[in-house]
C-alpha positions in Angstrom: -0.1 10.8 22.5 1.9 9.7 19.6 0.1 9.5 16.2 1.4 7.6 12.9 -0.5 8.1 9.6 -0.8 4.9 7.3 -1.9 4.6 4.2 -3.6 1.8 2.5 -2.5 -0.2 -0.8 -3.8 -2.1 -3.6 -7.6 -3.7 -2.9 -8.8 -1.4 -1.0 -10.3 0.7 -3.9 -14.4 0.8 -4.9 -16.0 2.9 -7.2 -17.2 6.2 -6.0 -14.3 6.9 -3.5 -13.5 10.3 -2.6 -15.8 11.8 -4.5 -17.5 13.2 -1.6 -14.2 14.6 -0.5 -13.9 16.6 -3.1 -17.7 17.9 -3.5 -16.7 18.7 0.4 -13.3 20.5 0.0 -12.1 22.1 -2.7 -8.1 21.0 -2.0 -9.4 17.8 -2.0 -10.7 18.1 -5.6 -7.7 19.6 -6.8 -5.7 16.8 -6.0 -7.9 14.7 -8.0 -7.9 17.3 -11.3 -3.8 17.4 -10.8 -3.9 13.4 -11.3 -6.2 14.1 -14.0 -3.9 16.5 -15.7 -0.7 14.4 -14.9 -1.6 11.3 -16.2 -3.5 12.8 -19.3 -6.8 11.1 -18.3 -9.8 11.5 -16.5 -8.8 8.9 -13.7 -11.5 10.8 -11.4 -14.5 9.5 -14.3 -12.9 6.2 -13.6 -13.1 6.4 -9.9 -16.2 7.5 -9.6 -18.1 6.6 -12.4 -16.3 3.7 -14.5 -17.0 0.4 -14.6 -16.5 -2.1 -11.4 -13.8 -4.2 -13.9 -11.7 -1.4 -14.8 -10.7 0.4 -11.8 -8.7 -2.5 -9.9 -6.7 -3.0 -12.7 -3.2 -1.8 -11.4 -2.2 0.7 -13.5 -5.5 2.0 -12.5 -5.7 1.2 -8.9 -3.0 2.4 -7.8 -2.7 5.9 -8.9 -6.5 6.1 -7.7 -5.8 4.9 -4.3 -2.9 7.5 -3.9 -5.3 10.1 -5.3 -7.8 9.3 -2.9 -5.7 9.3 -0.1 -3.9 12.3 -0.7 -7.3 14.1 -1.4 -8.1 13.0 2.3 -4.7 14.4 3.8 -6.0 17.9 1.9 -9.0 18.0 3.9 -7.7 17.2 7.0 -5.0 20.1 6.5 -8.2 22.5 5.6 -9.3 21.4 9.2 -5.8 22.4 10.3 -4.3 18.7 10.9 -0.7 18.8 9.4 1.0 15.8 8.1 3.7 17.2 10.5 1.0 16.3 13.4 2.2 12.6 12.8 5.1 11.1 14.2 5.5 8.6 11.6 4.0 8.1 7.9 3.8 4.7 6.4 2.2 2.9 3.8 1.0 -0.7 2.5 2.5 -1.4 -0.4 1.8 1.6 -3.2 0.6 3.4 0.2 4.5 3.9 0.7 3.9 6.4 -2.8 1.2 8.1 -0.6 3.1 8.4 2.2 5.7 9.9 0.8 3.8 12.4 -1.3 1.6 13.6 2.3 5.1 14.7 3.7 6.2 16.1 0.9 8.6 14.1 -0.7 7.3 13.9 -3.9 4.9 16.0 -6.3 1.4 14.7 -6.2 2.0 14.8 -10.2 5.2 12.8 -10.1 3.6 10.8 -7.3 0.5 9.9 -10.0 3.2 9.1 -13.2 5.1 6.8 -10.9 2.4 4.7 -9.5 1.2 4.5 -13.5 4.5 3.3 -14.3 4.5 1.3 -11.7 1.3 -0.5 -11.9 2.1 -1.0 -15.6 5.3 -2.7 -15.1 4.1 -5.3 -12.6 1.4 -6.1 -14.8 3.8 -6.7 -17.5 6.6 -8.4 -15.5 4.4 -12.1 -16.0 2.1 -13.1 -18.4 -1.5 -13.3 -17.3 -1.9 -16.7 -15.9 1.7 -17.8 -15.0 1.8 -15.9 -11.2 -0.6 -16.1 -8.4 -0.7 -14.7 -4.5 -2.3 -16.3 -1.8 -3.5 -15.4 2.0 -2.6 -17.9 4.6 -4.4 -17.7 8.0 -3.5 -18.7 11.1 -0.2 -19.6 10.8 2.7 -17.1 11.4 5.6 -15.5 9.2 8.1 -18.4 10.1 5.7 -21.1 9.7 4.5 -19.8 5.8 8.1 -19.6 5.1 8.3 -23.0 5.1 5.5 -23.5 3.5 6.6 -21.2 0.7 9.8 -22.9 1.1 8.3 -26.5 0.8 6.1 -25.7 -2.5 8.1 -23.7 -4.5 10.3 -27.1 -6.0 12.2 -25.0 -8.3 9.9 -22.5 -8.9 9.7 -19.3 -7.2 6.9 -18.9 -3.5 7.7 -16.8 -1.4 6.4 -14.9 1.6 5.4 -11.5 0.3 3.0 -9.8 2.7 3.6 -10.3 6.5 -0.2 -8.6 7.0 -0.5 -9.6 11.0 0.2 -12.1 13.2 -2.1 -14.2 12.2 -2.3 -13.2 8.1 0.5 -14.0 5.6 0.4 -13.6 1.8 2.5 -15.8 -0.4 3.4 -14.9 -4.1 5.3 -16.6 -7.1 4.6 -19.1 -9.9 0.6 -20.2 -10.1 1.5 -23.6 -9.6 4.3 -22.8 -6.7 1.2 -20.7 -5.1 -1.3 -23.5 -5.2 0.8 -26.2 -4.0 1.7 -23.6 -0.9 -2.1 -23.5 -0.4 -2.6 -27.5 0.0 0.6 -27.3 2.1 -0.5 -25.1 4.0 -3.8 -26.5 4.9 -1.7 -29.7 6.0 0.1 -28.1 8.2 -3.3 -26.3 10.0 -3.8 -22.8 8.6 -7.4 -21.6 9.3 -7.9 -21.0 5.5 -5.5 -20.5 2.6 -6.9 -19.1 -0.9 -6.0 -17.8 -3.8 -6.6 -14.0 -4.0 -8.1 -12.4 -7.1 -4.8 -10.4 -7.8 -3.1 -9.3 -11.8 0.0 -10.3 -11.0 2.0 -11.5 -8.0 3.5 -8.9 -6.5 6.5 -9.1 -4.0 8.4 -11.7 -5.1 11.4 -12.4 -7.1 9.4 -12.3 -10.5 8.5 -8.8 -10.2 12.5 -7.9 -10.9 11.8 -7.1 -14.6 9.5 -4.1 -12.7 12.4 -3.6 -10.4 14.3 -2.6 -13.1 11.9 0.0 -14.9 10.8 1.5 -11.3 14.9 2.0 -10.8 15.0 3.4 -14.2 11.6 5.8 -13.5 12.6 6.9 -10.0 15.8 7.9 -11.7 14.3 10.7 -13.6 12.3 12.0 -10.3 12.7 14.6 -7.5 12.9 13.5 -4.6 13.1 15.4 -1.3 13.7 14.1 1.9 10.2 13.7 3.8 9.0 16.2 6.4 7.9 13.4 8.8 10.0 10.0 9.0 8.6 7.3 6.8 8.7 3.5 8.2 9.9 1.6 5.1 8.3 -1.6 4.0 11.1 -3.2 3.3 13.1 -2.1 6.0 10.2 -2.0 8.9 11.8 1.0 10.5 12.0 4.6 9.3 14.1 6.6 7.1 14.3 10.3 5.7 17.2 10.6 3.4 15.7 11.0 0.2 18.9 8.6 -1.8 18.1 5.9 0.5 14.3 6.0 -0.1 14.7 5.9 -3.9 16.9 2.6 -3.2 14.2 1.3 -1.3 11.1 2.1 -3.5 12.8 -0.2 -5.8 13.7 -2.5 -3.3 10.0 -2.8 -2.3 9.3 -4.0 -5.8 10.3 -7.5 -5.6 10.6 -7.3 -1.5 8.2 -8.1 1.2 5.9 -5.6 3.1 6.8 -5.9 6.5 3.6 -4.4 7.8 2.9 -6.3 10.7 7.0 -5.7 12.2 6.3 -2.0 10.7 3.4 -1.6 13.1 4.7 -3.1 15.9 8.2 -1.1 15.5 5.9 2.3 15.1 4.5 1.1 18.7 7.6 0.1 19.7 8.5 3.9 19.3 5.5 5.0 21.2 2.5 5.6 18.9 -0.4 5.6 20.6 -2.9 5.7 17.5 -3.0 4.9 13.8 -4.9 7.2 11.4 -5.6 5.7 8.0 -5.9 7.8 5.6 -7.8 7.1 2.2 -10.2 4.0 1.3 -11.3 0.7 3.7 -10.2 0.0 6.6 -8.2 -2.8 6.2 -4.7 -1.6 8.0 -6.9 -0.7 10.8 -8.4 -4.4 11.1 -4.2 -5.6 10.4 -3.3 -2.8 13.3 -5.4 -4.1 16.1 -4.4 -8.0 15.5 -1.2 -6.9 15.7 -1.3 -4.3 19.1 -4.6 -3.9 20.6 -2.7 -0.9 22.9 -2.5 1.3 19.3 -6.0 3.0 18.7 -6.9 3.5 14.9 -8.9 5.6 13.3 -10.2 5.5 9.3 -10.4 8.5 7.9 -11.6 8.6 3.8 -15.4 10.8 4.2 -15.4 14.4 4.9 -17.7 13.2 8.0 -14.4 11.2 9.1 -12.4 14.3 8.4 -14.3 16.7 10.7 -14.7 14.1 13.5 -11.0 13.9 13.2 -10.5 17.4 13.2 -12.7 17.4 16.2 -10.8 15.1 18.4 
C-alpha cells in the first residue's frame, strides 16, 4: 500500500478549525503559537474566534489553512505517523506551502511569513472588482480551454484550476470570466458560476505577485523535502530545493494541475490519499478523478487516532 499526503488550499477554511487539535495535542498547539509569534498576531483568535468575514480574506486564509494543517501532521507524528510514511506530499494551491513545510522544507515560521506575503500580494495584484474566477462543470480541461479561449477577446481567461475531470475553474478579467460563463453554458456545462473569490488567482494577472513571491522566496531557506513533492505546476514530483523555489513562483500565475497531479500520484502506485487539515474537498476531487485511490480526511484529533489506528 502506497500512501500520498495532500493538503488542501484556499476555501476550505471555517472558523473554529483546529482548535480541538490543539486542546488535544500539545505539538499541535505549538504550531499554532509559532504562527502566532511569526506573523506578530494572534492568527489562532482569528481562527477560532474572529469573525466569519475576516478569516477568508487571503492574507488571512492562507497562513490559517497551513497552520491548521500542519497542526494535524503534529498530531499524527505524536501517534507515530511520519511524514516520511508518505510516498508523495502534495498540495492544492497554498497547500503546496503545507506540503512543503510537513517534509521539512521549510520553517513552519518562514512557512507562515510567506503565505502572508503571499496572500497580500495577490490581493494587491488587481483592484477589487476588475478579476473574477469561475467553476465550470461538466465539461473537461480541453473543452474550458476554448471556452476561456473564446471569451477572453483581448482580455485575459484562462484555465486556472483543472479540479477533476469533470470540474474546471477559469480566472482573468471580470468581464473575460463572465462572458466564459454564458459561453460555457452554450456549449453544455452542467453549471458555470462565479465563485466568491478576492482576486483571481492563476492567471496571467497575478504576475505583479509573481514578482514579489520571487523576490520573498529569495530571502528564504529552503531545504530539499524529505518525501518527493508533486508540483502543481509541473503535475509530477520534485525534490531539489532550487527547482521548487522556481516553481513556487511559477505556481503564482500558473495552473494547478490537480486532477493530472492525482492521477500521475496513482499512476505511480498510490493506493490512498490522506488529507490533511480542513474539508474534504480534495477527497471529493480524488475520487472523481480515480475511484481505485482510497482517501481519508484527517483535520479532528478523532480523525487522527482512527488514523493512527489503521
Amino acid at each position: 500500500m502506497s500512501r500520498a499526503f495532500v493538503f488542501p488550499g484556499q476555501g476550505a477554511q471555517t472558523i473554529g478549525m483546529g482548535r480541538d487539535l490543539a486542546d488535544a495535542y500539545p505539538a499541535a498547539r505549538a504550531v499554532f503559537d509559532e504562527v502566532d509569534d511569526a506573523l506578530g498576531q494572534k492568527l489562532s483568535s482569528l481562527i477560532w474566534d474572529g469573525e466569519a468575514d475576516e478569516l477568508p480574506l487571503t492574507a488571512n486564509a492562507q497562513p490559517a489553512l497551513m497552520a491548521t494543517s500542519l497542526a494535524a501532521m503534529r498530531a499524527l507524528e505524536a501517534e507515530g505517523i511520519k511524514v516520511t510514511d508518505a510516498a508523495f506530499v502534495a498540495g492544492h494551491s497554498l497547500g503546496e506551502y503545507s506540503a512543503l513545510a510537513a517534509a521539512g522544507a521549510l520553517s513552519v515560521a518562514d512557512c507562515a511569513r510567506l503565505l502572508r506575503i503571499r496572500g497580500q500580494a495577490m490581493q494587491d495584484a488587481v483592484p477589487v472588482g476588475e478579476g473574477a474566477m469561475a467553476a465550470v462543470l461538466g465539461l473537461d480541461l480541453a473543452a474550458v480551454r476554448e471556452v476561456a479561449s473564446e471569451a477572453a477577446q483581448g482580455e485575459v481567461c484562462e484555465a486556472a484550476n483543472d479540479n477533476d475531470p469533470a470540474q474546471v475553474v477559469v480566472s482573468g478579467h471580470r468581464a473575460a470570466v463572465e462572458r466564459a460563463v454564458d459561453i460555457a453554458k452554450e456549449k453544455g456545462a452542467k453549471r458555470a458560476l462565479l465563485l466568491p473569490v478576492s482576486a483571481p488567482f492563476h492567471c496571467a494577472l497575478m504576475q505583479p505577485a509573481a514578482d514579489r513571491m520571487q523576490a520573498a522566496l529569495a530571502e528564504v531557506e529552503i531545504a530539499a523535502p524529505s518525501v518527493p513533492l508533486v508540483a502543481n505546476v509541473r503535475a509530477e514530483a520534485v525534490q531539489d530545493a532550487a527547482t521548487i523555489r522556481e516553481l513556487l513562483v511559477a505556481q503564482v500565475t500558473g495552473a494547478v494541475r490537480w486532477r493530472e497531479s492525482v492521477a500521475w500520484m496513482a499512476g505511480q502506485g498510490v493506493t490512498e490519499a490522506w488529507e490533511i487539515g480542513a474539508g474534504k474537498a480534495l477527497s471529493g476531487m480524488i475520487k472523481r478523478i480515480d475511484r481505485s485511490v482510497a482517501t481519508r480526511a484527517v483535520g479532528t484529533p478523532d480523525d487522527v487516532r482512527a488514523a493512527a489506528g489503521a
